[in-house]
C-alpha positions in Angstrom: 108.2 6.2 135.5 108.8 5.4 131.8 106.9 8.2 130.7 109.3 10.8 132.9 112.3 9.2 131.6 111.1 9.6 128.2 109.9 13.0 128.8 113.2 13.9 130.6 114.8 11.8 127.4 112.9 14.4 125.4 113.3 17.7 127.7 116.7 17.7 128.8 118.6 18.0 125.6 115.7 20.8 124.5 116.5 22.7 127.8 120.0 22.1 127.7 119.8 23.3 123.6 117.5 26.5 124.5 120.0 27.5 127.6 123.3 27.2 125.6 121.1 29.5 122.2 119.9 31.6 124.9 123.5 32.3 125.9 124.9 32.3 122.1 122.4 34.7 121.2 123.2 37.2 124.7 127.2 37.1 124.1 126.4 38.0 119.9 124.1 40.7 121.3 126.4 41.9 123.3 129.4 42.1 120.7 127.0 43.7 118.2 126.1 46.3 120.6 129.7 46.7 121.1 130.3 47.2 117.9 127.4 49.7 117.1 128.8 51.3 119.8 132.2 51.9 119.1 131.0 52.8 115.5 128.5 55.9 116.9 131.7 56.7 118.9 134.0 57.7 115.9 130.5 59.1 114.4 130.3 61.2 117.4 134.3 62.1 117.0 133.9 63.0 113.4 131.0 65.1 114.0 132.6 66.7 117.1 135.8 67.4 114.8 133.5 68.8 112.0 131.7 71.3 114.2 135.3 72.3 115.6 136.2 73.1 112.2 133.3 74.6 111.4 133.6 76.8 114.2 136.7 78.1 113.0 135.6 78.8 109.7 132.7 80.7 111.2 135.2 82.5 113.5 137.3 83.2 111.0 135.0 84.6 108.5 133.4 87.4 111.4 137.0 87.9 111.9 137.3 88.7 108.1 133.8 90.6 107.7 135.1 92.4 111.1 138.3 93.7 109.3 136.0 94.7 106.3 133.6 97.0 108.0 136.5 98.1 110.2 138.6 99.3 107.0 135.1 100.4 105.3 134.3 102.4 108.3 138.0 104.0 108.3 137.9 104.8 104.7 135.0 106.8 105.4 136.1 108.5 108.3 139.1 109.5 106.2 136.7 110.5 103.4 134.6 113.0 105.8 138.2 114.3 107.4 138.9 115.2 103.7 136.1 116.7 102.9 135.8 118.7 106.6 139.9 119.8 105.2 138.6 120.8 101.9 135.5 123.1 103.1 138.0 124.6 105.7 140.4 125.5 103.2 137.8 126.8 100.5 135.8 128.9 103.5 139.3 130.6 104.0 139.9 131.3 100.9 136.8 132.7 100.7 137.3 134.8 103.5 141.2 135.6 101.9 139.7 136.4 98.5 137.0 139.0 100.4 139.5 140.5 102.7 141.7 141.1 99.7 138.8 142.5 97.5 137.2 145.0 100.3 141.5 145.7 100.7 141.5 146.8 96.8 138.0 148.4 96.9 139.1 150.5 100.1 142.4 151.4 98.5 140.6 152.5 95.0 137.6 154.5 96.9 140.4 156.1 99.1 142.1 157.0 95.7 139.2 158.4 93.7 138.0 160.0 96.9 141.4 161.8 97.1 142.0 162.4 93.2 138.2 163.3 92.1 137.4 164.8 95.7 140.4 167.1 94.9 139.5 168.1 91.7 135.5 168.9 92.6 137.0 170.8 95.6 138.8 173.3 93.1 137.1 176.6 92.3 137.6 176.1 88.2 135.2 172.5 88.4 133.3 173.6 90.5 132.5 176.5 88.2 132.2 174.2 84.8 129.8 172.5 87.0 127.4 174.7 87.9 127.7 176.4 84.4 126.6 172.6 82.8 124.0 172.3 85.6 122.6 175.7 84.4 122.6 174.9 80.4 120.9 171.7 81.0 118.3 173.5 82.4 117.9 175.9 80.5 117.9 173.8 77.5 115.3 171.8 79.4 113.3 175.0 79.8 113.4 176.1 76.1 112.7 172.5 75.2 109.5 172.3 77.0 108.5 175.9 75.3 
């Protein structure tokens, strides 16, 4: 019996000192874990409020680039309605500047017609015609002789 009082003598206060560690060492794990915790919390916050913001950066700059194109894309179709104006006014004047040409040339044929087609209808031109018609070949004739 003296050896299990000494071994209780020698056990107890060891059991009793590995319980009350045990315990220390559970409640410090449990506060650390806490605190690792609530520190990956505001990590997680931060990083949740830096993809937010990152978002709208990324929102905002295809909102930008969107407005780009769109005024590129109206410059151009103001550019090709230009140029579609311009070839439609230059084909018209075209068209003006032949109307007005085969308008003159009509007018001028109509006027030699009339003054020169007067003058070959009269008996006198026709006359000094046929007389130059005949020396020319008559001179041709006595050429060739």
């Amino acid at each position: 019996m003296e050896i299990l009082k000494t071994l209780l003598i020698a056990c107890v206060p060891a059991i009793v000192s590995g319980i009350i560690s045990f315990i220390l060492a559970k409640s410090q794990a449990k506060a650390e874990t806490k605190k690792l915790q609530l520190a990956n919390e505001h990590e997680i916050e931060k990083l949740m409020e830096q993809h937010k913001v990152d978002i709208d950066a990324i929102r905002e700059q295809h909102r930008l680039e969107m407005e780009s194109k769109e005024k590129e894309h109206q410059h151009k179709l103001e550019i090709m309605q230009k140029e579609h104006e311009n070839e439609i006014i230059r084909k018209e004047s075209e068209l003006e500047n032949t109307a007005k040409y085969n308008a003159a040339g009509s007018i001028m044929t109509g006027l030699f017609n009339g003054m020169l087609g007067g003058a070959f209808n009269s008996p006198e031109i026709q006359g000094e015609i046929t007389k130059k018609i005949l020396e020319g070949v008559k001179s041709t004739e006595n050429d060739g002789k």
